[in-house]
C-alpha positions as CSV (number, residue, x, y, z in Angstrom):
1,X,124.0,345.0,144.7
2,X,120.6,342.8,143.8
3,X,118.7,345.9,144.6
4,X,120.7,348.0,142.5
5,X,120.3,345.8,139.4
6,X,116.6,345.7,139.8
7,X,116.4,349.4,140.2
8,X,118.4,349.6,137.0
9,X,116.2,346.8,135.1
10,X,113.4,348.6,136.3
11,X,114.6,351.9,135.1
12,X,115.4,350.1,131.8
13,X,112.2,348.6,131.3
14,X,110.4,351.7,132.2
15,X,112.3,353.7,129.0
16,X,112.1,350.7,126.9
17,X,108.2,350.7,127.4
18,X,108.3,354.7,126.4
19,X,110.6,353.9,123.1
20,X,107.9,351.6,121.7
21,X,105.3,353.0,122.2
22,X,106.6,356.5,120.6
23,X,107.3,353.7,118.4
24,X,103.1,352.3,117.9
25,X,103.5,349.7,120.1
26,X,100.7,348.9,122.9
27,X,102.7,347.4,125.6
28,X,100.0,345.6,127.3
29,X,102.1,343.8,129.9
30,X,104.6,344.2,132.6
31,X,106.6,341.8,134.2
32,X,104.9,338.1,132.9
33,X,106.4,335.7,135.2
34,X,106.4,332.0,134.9
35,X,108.0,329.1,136.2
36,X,110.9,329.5,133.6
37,X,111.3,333.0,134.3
38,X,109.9,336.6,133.6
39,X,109.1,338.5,130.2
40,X,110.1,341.7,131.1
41,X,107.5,343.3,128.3
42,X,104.9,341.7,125.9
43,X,103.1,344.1,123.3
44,X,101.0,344.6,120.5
45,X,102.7,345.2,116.9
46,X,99.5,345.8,114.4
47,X,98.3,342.0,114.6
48,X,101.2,340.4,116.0
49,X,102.0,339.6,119.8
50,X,105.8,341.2,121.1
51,X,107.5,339.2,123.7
52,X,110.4,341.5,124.5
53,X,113.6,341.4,126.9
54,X,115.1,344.5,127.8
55,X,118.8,344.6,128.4
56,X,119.7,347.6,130.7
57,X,123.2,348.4,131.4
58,X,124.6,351.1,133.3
59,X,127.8,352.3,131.7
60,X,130.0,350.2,129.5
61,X,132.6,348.6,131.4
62,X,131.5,345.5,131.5
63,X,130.8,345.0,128.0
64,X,127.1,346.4,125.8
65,X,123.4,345.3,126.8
66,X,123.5,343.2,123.7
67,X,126.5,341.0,125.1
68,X,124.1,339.2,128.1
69,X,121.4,338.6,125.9
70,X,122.3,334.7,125.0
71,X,120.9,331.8,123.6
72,X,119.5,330.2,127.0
73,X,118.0,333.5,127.7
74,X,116.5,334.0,124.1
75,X,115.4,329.8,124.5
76,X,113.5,331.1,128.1
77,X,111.7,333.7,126.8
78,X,110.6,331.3,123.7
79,X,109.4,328.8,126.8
80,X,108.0,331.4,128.4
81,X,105.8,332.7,125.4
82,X,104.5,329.5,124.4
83,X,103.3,329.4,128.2
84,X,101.7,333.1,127.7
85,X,100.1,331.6,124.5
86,X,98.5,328.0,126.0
87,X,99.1,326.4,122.8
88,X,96.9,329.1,120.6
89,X,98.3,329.9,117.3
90,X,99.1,333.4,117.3
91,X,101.3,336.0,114.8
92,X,104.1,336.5,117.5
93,X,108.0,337.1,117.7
94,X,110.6,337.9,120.0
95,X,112.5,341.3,120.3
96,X,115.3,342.6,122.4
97,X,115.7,346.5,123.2
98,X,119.6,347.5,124.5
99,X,119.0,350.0,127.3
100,X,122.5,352.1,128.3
101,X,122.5,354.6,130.8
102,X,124.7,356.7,132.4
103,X,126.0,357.2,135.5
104,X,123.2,359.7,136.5
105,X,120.9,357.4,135.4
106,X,120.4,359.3,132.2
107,X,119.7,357.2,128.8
108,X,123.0,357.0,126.8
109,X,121.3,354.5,124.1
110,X,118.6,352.7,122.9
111,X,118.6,350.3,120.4
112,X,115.7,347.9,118.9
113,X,116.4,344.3,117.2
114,X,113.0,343.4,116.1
115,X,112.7,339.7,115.4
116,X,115.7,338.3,117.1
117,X,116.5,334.8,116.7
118,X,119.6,332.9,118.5
């Protein structure tokens, strides 16, 4: 089952990384881990730095994407960006993108909340 949900965030992350850039955005880097966790994507919007989580769900059975992204998750990746940042002032802000796919692995849905704050 773990392997399957990494494949899956994996898969998610992949087509989140395609959606912004169509979008303008340099993703710059994959995967930023830290002792508090891992930013799953952090990008380039004009001047200001993207830390973003991707939430990938296959089918919607168990509830959306949206529904697992919570405030201790939104408070880690806040942790984890001021890490990325070592105290240097910086333009910045957080962002989710929603991944749904299907059962063929397919994308069903992608939705961007720019900004989010918990």
């Amino acid at each position: 089952m773990k392997q399957f949900n990494r494949e899956t965030g994996r898969k998610g992350e992949n087509e989140a990384a395609l959606y912004l850039e169509k979008l303008g955005y340099e993703v710059f880097l994959r995967n930023f881990s830290t002792r508090f966790g891992e930013i799953d994507l952090i990008c380039r919007d004009n001047a200001e730095v993207v830390f973003v989580e991707v939430k990938t769900k296959k089918g919607r059975l168990f509830g959306s994407p949206e529904e697992t992204f919570t405030r201790y998750k939104y408070e880690k990746v806040k942790r984890m960006a001021q890490v990325y940042l070592k105290g240097k002032e910086a333009a910045c802000r957080i962002d989710m993108v929603a991944v749904e796919l299907g059962e063929d692995d397919a994308v069903t849905g992608i939705r961007h909340y720019k900004n989010v704050v918990l």
